[in-house]
Structures are given as C-alpha cells and as structure tokens.
C-alpha positions as CSV (number, residue, x, y, z in Angstrom):
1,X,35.8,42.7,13.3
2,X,36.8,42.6,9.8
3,X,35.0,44.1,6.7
4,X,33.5,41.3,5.5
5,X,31.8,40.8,9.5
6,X,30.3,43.9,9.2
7,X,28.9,43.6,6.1
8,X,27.0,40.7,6.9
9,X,26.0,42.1,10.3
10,X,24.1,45.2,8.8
11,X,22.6,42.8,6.1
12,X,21.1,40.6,9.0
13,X,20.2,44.2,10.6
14,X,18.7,45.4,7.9
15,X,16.3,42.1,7.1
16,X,15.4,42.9,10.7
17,X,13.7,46.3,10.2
18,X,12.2,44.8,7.0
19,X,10.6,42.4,8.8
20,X,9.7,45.2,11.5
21,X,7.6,47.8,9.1
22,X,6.2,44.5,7.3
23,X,4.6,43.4,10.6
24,X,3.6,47.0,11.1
25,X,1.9,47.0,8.0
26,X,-1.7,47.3,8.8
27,X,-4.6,45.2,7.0
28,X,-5.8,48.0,4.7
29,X,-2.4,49.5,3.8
30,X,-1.3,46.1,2.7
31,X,-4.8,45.4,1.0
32,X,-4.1,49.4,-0.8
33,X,-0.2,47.8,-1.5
34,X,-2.3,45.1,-3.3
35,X,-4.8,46.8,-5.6
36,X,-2.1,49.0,-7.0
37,X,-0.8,45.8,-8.4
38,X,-4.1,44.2,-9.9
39,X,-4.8,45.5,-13.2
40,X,-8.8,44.5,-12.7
41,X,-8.5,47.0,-9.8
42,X,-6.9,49.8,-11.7
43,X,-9.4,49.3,-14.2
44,X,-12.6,49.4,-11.9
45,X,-10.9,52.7,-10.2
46,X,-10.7,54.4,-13.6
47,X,-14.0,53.5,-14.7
48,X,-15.6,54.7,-11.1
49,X,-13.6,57.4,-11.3
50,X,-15.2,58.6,-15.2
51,X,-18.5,57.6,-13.8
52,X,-18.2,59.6,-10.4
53,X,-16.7,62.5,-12.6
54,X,-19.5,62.8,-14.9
55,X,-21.9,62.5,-12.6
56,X,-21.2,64.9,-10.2
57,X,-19.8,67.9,-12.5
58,X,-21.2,66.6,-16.4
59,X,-24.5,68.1,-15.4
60,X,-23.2,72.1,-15.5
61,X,-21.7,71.5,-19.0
62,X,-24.1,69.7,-21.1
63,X,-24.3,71.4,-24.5
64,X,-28.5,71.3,-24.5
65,X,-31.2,71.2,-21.9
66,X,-31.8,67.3,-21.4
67,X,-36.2,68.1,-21.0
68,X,-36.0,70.6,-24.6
69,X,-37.6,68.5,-27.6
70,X,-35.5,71.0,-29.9
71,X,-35.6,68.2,-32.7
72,X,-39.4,68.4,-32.6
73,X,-39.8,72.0,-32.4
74,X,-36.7,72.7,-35.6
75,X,-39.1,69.7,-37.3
76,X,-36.2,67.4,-37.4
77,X,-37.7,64.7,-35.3
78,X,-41.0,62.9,-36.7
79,X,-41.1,59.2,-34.2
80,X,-44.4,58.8,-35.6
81,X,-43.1,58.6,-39.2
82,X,-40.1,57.1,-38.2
83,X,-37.8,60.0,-38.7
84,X,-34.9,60.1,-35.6
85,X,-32.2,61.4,-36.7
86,X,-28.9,60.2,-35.9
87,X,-25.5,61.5,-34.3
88,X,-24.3,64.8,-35.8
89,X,-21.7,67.3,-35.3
90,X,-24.0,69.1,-33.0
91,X,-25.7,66.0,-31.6
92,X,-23.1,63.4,-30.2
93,X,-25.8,60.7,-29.7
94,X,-28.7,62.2,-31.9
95,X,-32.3,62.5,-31.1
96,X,-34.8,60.2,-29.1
97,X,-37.9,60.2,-29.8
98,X,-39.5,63.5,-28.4
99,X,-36.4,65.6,-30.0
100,X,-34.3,65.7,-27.0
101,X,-30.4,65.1,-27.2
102,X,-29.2,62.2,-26.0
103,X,-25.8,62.9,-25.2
104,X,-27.3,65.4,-22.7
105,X,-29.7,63.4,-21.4
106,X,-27.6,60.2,-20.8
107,X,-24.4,62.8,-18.9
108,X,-27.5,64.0,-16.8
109,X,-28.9,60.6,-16.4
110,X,-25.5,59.7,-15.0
111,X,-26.0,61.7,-12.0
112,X,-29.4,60.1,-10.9
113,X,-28.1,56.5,-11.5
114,X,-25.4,57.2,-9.2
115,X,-28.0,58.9,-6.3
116,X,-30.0,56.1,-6.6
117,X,-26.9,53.5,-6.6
118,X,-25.5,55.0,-3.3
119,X,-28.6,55.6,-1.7
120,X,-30.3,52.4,-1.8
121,X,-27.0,50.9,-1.0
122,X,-26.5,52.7,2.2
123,X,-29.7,52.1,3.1
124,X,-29.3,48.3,2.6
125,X,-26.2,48.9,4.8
126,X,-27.6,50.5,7.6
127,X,-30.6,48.5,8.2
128,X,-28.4,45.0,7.6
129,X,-25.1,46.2,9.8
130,X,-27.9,46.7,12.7
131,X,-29.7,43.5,12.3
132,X,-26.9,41.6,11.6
133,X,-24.4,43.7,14.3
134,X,-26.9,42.9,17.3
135,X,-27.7,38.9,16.0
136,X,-23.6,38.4,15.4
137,X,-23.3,40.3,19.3
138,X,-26.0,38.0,20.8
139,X,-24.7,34.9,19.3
140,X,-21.3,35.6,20.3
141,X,-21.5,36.8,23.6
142,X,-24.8,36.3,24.8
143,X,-25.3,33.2,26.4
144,X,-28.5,31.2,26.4
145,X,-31.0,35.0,25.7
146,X,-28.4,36.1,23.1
147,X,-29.2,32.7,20.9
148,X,-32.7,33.1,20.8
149,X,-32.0,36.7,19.6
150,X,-30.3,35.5,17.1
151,X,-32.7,33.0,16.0
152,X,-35.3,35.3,15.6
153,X,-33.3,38.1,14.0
154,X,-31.9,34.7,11.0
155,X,-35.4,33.5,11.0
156,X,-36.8,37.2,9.4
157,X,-33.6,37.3,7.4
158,X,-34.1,33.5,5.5
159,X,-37.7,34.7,5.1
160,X,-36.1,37.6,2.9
161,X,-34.1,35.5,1.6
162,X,-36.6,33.0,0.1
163,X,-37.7,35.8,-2.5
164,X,-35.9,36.6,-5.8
165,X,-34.0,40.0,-5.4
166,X,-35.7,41.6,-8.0
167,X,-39.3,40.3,-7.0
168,X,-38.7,41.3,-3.5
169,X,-37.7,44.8,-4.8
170,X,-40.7,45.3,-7.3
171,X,-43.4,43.8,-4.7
172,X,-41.9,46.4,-2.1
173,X,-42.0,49.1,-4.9
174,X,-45.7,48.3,-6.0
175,X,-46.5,48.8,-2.7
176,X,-45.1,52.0,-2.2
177,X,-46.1,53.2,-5.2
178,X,-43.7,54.6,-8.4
179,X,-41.5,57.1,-7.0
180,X,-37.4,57.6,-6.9
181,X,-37.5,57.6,-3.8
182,X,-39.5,53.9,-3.9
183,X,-36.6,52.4,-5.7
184,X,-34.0,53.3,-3.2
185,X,-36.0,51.7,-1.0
186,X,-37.1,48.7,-2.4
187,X,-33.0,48.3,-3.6
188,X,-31.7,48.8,-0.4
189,X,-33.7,46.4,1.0
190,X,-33.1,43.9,-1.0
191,X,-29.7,44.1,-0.2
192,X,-30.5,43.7,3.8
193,X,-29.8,40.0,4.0
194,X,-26.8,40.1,2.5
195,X,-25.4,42.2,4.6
196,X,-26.9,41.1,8.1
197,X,-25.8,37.6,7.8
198,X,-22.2,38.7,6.1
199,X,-21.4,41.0,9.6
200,X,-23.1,38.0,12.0
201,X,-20.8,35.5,10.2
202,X,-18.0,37.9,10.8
203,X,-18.4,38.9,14.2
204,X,-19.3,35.5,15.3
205,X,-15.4,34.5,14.3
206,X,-14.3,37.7,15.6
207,X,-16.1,36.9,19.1
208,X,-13.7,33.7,19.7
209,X,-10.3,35.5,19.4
210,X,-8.1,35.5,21.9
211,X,-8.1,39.5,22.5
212,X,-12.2,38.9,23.2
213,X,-11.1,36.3,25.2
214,X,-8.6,38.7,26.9
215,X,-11.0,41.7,27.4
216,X,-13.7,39.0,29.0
217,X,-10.9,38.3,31.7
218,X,-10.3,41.9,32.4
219,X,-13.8,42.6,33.5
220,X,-14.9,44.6,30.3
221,X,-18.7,44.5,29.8
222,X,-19.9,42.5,26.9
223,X,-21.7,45.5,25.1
224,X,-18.7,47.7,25.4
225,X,-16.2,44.5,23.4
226,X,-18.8,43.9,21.1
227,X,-19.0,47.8,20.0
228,X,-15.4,48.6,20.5
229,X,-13.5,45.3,19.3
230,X,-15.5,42.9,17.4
231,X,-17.1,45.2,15.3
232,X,-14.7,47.7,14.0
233,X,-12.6,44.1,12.9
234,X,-15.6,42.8,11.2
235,X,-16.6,45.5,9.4
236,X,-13.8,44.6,5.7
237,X,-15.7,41.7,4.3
238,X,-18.8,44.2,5.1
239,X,-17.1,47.5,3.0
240,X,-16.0,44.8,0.1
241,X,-20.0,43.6,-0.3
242,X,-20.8,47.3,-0.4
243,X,-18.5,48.2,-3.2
244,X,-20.3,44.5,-4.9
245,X,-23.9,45.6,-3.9
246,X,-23.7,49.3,-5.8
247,X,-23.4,47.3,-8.8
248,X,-26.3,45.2,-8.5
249,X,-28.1,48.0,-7.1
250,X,-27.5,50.2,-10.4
251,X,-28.7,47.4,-12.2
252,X,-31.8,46.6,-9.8
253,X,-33.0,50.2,-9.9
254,X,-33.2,50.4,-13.9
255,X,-34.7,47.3,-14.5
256,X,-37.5,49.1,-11.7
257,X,-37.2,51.9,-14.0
258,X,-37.5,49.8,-16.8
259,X,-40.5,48.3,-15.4
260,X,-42.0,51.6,-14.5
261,X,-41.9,51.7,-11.0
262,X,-39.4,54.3,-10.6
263,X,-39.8,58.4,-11.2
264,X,-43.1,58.9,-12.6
265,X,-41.7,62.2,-14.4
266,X,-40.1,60.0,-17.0
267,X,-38.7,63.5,-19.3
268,X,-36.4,63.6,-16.1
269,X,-33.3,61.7,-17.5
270,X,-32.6,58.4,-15.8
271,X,-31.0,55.2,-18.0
272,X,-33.6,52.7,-16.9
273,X,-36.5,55.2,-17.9
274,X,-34.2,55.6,-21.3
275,X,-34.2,52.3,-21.7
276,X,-37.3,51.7,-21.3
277,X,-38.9,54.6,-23.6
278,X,-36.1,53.0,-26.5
279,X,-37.8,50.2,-26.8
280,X,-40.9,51.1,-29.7
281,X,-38.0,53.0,-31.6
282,X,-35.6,49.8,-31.7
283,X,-36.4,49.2,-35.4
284,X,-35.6,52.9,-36.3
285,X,-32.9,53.8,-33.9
286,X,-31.5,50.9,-32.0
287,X,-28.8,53.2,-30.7
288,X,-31.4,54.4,-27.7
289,X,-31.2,51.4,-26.5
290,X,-27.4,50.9,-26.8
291,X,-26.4,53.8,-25.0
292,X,-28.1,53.4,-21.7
293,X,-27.5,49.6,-21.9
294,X,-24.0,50.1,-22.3
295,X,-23.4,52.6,-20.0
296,X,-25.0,50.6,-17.1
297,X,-23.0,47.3,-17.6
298,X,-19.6,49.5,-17.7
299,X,-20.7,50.8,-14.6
300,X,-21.6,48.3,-13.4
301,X,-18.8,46.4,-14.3
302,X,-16.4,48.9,-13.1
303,X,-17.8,48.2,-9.2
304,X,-17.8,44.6,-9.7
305,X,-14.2,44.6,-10.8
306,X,-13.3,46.9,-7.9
307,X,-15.2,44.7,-5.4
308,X,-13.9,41.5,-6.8
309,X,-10.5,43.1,-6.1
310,X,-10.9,44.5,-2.7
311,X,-12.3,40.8,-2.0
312,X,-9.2,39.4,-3.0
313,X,-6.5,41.7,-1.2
314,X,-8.3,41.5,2.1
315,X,-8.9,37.6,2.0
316,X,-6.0,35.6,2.9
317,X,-7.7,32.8,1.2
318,X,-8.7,34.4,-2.2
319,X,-4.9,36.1,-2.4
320,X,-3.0,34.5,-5.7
C-alpha cells in the first residue's frame, strides 16, 4: 500500500471515531458545548453568578447594620423636611428615609430576594412535577381509568389557569395573610400550571417511543417505565421553565412586597418592601426607587437570558 493509501485510510479512520464520540455525546453535554458558545448565556451566567455571590456571602461584609437609622440619630436625615442625603464616600447609595444605608440594605436585601426566588420556585416545581407526572403517566399508559385521571387533574389545572398570575398570587396571599413565608407560597403556586401541563405534554411524547414500546413487550409494569424511563427523559424542558420561572418569581414576590403582602417587619431589607417605602420620597430622592428597580430587572434578566438559552441548546427546533 503506498503512502498516499495510507494517508487516506487513517483520514477515513479518523472521521470514524469523530463520528463515534459525536454520537456519544450525551443531550446535556452537547446542550453545555452550546451555551459556551452563546454570548446571551455567558451573560445570564455572569449576572447569576454576581447575584448568587452577593447574596450568599455580601451579608458578613456590609460596611453598616442594614436596621441602624445612623442618618437620623447623627441628624443627617430629616424625610419630613425633605432632607435625604445622597451617596457619599462613606455612603455608596446614601440614606433612605429612616437614616439607614442603602448600599447595606439593598446587598442584604439581595439575600432574601434570592430565598424567596428559589423557594417559591421549588415549591411551584414540586407540586406541578406531581400533578403533571401522574396526569402525563395516566394519559400515556393508562388506558380508559388513566384518561379520566387525566381529565380531572387538566380540568383543576385550566381552572388555575383562567386567573392572572399575579391576581392568583395576591388572592392566595390575602388569604394567608402578609407573611414571607405567604409569598413563597402564593409564587410557587402560581407557577403550578406551568409546570404540570409542560411535564404531561412531555411525557405524553415520551410514552410513544419506541424504547416504551420495547419495555411494554418485555413484561415491565407500567408504573415502573413510567418512573424509570419516561420521566427522567422528560424532565429538560421541565429544568429550562425553572431557570424561566425564578425570574418571574423574583419579580412576582416584589410586586407582593410592593403591595404589602409580604414580611410585615418591613425594616428587614427586602427590594419590593424598598421599593415600596421609596415611593413618598420620589420627588426628593428618586434614587430609592432606582436601586431596587434596577437591581430586580438585572436579575431578573440575567435568569431570563440563561433560560432563553438553555431553551434553545436543548430544542432541536429552536437551535440557530
């Protein structure tokens, strides 16, 4: 075999083993390959990864204690008479209106946004991936009983569904009453139906593949290939909507704050509450308004962009 034969032989080899690790490439390390590509990707990991970052360790090295109204007690601070003073050398963001620091306030603040955020998200998980888990088992695989199951399950789920978001989440928090722990509730369920009927849809497709069809033959109990097959591969576009759904639920949880429905103790730092208690003081300091606002639509932002790209890597159909 002369030189030139070889050559070619290894270069057909070689395209061979490429081909091999590309069809051992699994979903999610392609979908990773993917995001490190997308610049709206990188760009939602770095802002996650601020936000994340200064909420978890930002709270040990605030320079002042977020509840001390030092600007009222050094007789900086007069809101009655329209006296806030501004950012300073030793005060980043200035004063609000009871003298506190607002650079300290809005790094603690950070912290409960995020609690609240992945709380109420987690419970809107949960309580969706069961509904919707046992109405996309029983309308895949169970027959005649398993439709009417499913029926039943969608038929509480559109009734959810008829409501606004956020008037579904403040009638739920007017009924339990202002709390934080009545916002994480009343977010998370809010975001049931999206998830239920997101993981039915799923495992529905999932239930008329061939390996279900396989696993049927072999004599494998319907429970055990719903729980062991067509859920663990219907569970991506379900991770996706969670990264989406912390966005809407940072957003959902101040405007409940905003509204007054959330913690009670409003001198515990939280951006809806400081959006909220900026609003008398917008013709003297607009600015305590502007930081919370800002901060929660870069946050928010930042899990939308994220979302949107996780959407796009792991949908065939949304792939550029």
């Amino acid at each position: 075999m002369t030189i030139t034969g070889k050559k070619e032989r290894l270069d057909r080899l070689a395209e061979l083993v490429n081909r091999d690790d590309e069809r051992g490439v699994s979903l999610w390390q392609e979908a990773f390959r993917r995001l490190r590509r997308n610049p709206a990707a990188i760009i939602g990991a770095i802002i996650l990864a601020i936000f994340v970052l200064v909420a978890l360790i930002g709270p040990f090295f605030v320079p002042y204690e977020p509840k001390d109204t030092i600007g009222i007690r050094e007789g900086l601070v007069k809101s009655g008479q329209g006296i806030i003073p501004g950012a300073s050398a030793e005060h980043w963001f200035g004063y609000d209106h009871q003298g506190r620091d607002v650079f300290s306030r809005m790094i603690v603040g950070a912290r409960q946004t995020l609690l609240v955020g992945v709380v109420a998200t987690l419970i809107g998980l949960a309580v969706g991936a069961l509904i919707g888990g046992v109405a996309g088992a029983a309308a895949g695989l169970g027959g005649r009983w398993g439709r009417a199951v499913d029926n039943v399950l969608m038929r509480v789920i559109d009734m959810m569904l008829a409501l606004p978001s956020l008037l579904l989440a403040v009638s739920i928090a007017a009924l339990l009453g202002a709390s934080l722990q009545t916002v994480m509730i009343a977010v998370g369920m809010v975001s049931v139906p999206v998830f239920a009927r997101l993981l039915r849809v799923s495992m529905i497709a999932q239930a008329n593949s061939d390996y279900v069809l396989a696993a049927t033959s072999l004599g494998v109990r319907k429970p055990k290939i719903a729980l062991t097959h067509i859920l663990p591969n219907s569970l991506a576009p379900v991770i996706v909507q969670a990264t989406l759904t912390l966005a809407t639920a940072i957003i959902e949880a101040a405007a409940l704050s905003f509204l007054g429905l959330g913690n009670p103790d409003t001198a515990q730092p939280e951006w809806g509450v400081m959006l909220a208690d900026a609003q008398p003081y917008l013709g003297i300091r607009p600015a305590l308004a502007i930081f919370p606002a800002v901060a929660i639509i870069i946050t928010a932002l930042g899990f939308t962009l994220l979302g949107e790209a996780m959407r796009e890597a792991l949908d065939p159909k949304l792939r550029k």
